[in-house]
N, C-alpha and C positions, 0 to 999 in steps of 0.2 A: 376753560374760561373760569375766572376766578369769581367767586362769590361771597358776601353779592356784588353785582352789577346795576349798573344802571341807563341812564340814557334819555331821551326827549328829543322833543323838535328843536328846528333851526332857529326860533327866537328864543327857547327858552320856556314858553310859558306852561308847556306841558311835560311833565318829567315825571318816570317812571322808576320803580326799585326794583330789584328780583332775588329773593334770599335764598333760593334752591338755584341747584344748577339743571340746564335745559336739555328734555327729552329729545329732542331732534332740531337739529340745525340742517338744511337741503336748499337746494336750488330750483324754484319752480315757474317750469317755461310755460304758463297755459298762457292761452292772451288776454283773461283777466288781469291776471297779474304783471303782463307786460305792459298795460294798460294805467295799471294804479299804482304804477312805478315810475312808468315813462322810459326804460328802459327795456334791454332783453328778458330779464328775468326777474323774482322777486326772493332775494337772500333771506330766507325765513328761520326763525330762532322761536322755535315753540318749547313755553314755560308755563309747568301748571299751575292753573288761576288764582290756585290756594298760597302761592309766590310771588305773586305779582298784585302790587302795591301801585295805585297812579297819587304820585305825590301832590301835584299843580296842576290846575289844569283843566278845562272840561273840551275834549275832544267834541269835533263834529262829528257827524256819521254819513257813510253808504254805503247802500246795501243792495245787492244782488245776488240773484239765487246761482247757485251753483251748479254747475253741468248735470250732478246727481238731483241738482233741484233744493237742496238747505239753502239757508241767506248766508252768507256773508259779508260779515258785516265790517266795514275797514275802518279806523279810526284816525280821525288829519286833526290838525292843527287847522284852528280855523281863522287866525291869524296869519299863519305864516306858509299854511298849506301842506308841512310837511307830512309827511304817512308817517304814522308811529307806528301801529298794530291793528290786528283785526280778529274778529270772533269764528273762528266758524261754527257755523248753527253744527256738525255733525259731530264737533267736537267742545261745546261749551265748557268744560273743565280745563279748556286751552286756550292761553293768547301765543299769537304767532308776531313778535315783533319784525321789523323791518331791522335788517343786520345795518344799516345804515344809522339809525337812530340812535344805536348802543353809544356810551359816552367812550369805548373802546372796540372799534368794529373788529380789532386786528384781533382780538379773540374769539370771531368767528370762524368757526371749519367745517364746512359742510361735509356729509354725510354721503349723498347723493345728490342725483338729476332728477327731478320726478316732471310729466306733463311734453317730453322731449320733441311728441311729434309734432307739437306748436314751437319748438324752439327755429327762432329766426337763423336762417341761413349763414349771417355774420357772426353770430355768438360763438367763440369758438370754447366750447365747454372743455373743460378739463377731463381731460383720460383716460385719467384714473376714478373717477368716480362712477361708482354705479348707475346706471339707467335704466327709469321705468315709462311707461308709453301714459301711466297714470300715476294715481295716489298708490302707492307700495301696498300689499299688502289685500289688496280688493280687486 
């Protein structure tokens, strides 16, 4: 992915920068985030906070605690609805954008599958990417 990048909601009113390039891009099936996507899964692009610039804009929030019990916290367009990003409390030195928001999604490549054993029965995941039953690494 070339940097920087940038991205926002579908009206416009909220647009982000990102002057580093992103720790982790992955695909996450929990049903949170099938949830606050509206879809299978939620194409995630985590970029350290210290990168990440919100240009326009003041997002809504909500929040919900997480399986391990932190908040996270999701960030919409309160306009136009769209999900830009979200916080997670276990990882506040991270925003995790929505691969969708990017003003270039096609420079998204995910990493992995993390949260699988919530993955919907239709989603036909790719392959070749690695699979974990949670967060990687815990």
């Amino acid at each position: 992915m070339d940097v920087p990048f940038g991205g926002g909601c579908a009206c416009g009113a909220i647009r982000y920068e990102v002057s580093g390039a992103p720790v982790y891009m992955g695909n996450c099936h929990c049903r949170d985030c099938q949830q606050a996507t509206g879809s299978a899964y939620f194409p995630a692009v985590a970029v350290r906070e210290r990168d990440f610039t919100l240009l326009s804009g003041e997002p809504a929030w909500f929040e919900r605690p997480a399986d391990r019990g932190h908040p996270m916290r999701r960030a919409f367009c309160p306009s136009c609805g769209s999900p830009v990003f979200l916080i997670n409390g276990a990882s506040e030195s991270v925003r995790v954008l929505y691969a969708g928001s990017l003003d270039d999604p096609g420079g998204y490549e995910p990493g992995r599958d993390i949260f699988v054993g919530s993955a919907q029965p239709w989603n036909l995941m790719r392959p070749d990417l690695p699979k974990d039953e949670g967060m990687p690494g815990r």
